[in-house]
C-alpha positions in Angstrom: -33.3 169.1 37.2 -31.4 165.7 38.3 -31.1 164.5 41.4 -27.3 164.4 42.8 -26.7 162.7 45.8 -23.3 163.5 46.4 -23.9 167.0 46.4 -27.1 166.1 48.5 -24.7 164.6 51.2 -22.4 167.3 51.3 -25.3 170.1 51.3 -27.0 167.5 54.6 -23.1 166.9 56.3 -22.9 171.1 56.5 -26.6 172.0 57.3 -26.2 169.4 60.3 -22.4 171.4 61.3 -24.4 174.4 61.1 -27.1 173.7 63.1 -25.1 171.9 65.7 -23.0 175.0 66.0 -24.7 177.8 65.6 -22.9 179.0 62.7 -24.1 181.4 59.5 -22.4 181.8 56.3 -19.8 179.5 54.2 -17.3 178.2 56.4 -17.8 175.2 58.0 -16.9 174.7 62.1 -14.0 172.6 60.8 -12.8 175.8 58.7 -14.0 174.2 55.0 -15.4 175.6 52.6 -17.8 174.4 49.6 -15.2 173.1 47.5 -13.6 171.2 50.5 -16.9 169.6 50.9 -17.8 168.9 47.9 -14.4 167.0 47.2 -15.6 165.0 50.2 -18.4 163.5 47.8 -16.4 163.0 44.5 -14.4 165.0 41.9 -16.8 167.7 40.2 -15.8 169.3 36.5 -18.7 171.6 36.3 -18.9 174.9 37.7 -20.5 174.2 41.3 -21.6 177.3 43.7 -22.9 178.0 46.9 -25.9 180.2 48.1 -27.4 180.2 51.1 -30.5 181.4 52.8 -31.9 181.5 56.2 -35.3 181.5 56.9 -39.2 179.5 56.1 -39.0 181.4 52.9 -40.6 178.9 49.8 -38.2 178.2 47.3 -39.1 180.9 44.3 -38.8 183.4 46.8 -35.2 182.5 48.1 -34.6 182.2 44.1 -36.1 186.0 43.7 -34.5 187.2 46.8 -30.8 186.0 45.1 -31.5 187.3 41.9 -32.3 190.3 43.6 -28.9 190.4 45.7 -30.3 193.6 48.0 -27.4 194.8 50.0 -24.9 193.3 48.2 -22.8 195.4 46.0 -20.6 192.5 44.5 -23.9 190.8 43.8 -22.4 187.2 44.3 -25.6 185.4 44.4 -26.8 187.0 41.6 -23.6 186.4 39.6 -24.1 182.3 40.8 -27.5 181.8 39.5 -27.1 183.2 35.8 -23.5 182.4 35.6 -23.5 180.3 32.4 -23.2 176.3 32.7 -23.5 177.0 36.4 -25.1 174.3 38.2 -27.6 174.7 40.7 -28.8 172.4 43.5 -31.1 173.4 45.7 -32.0 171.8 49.2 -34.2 172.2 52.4 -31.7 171.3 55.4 -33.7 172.0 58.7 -33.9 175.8 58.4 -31.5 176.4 56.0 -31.1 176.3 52.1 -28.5 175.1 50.3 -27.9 175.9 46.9 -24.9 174.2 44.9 -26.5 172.6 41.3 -28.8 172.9 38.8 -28.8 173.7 35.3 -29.6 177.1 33.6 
């Protein structure tokens, strides 16, 4: 796993918006979404996705709990992580996780 700090930026800029305004799932308070942000940082021609998770969980539990998907029939997060030539980041932002790079 590299280090990206574009995506690092962007995952920081929306964990901050978050926080600040008390907000839970993809869109930002500004109305954008990952690929808005993202763009912020640079142009991207790898597949890039988003999941997030909300809690003190460690890490390889968030990663179980996502491959897991519970309670979500379209199994999104799932389909994210093992997507082929996906890229996966993955960062602590105060009590949030970010995911958007890495490679599988």
């Amino acid at each position: 796993m590299q280090p990206c700090g574009e995506l690092e930026s962007a995952a920081l800029d929306f964990a901050n918006d978050t926080e600040l305004n008390n907000l839970i799932g993809h869109i930002g308070s500004d109305g954008n979404s990952t690929s808005h942000r993202i763009k912020k940082y640079g142009n991207w021609d790898v597949k890039i996705g988003e999941c997030l998770r909300y809690g003190n969980e460690n890490p390889r539990d968030i990663v179980v709990a996502w491959l897991v998907d519970d309670n979500k029939p379209l199994r999104g997060h799932r389909n994210n992580v093992l997507q082929p030539g996906m890229y996966i980041y993955l960062y602590l932002c105060h009590a949030m996780l970010y995911f958007s790079k890495s490679i599988l």
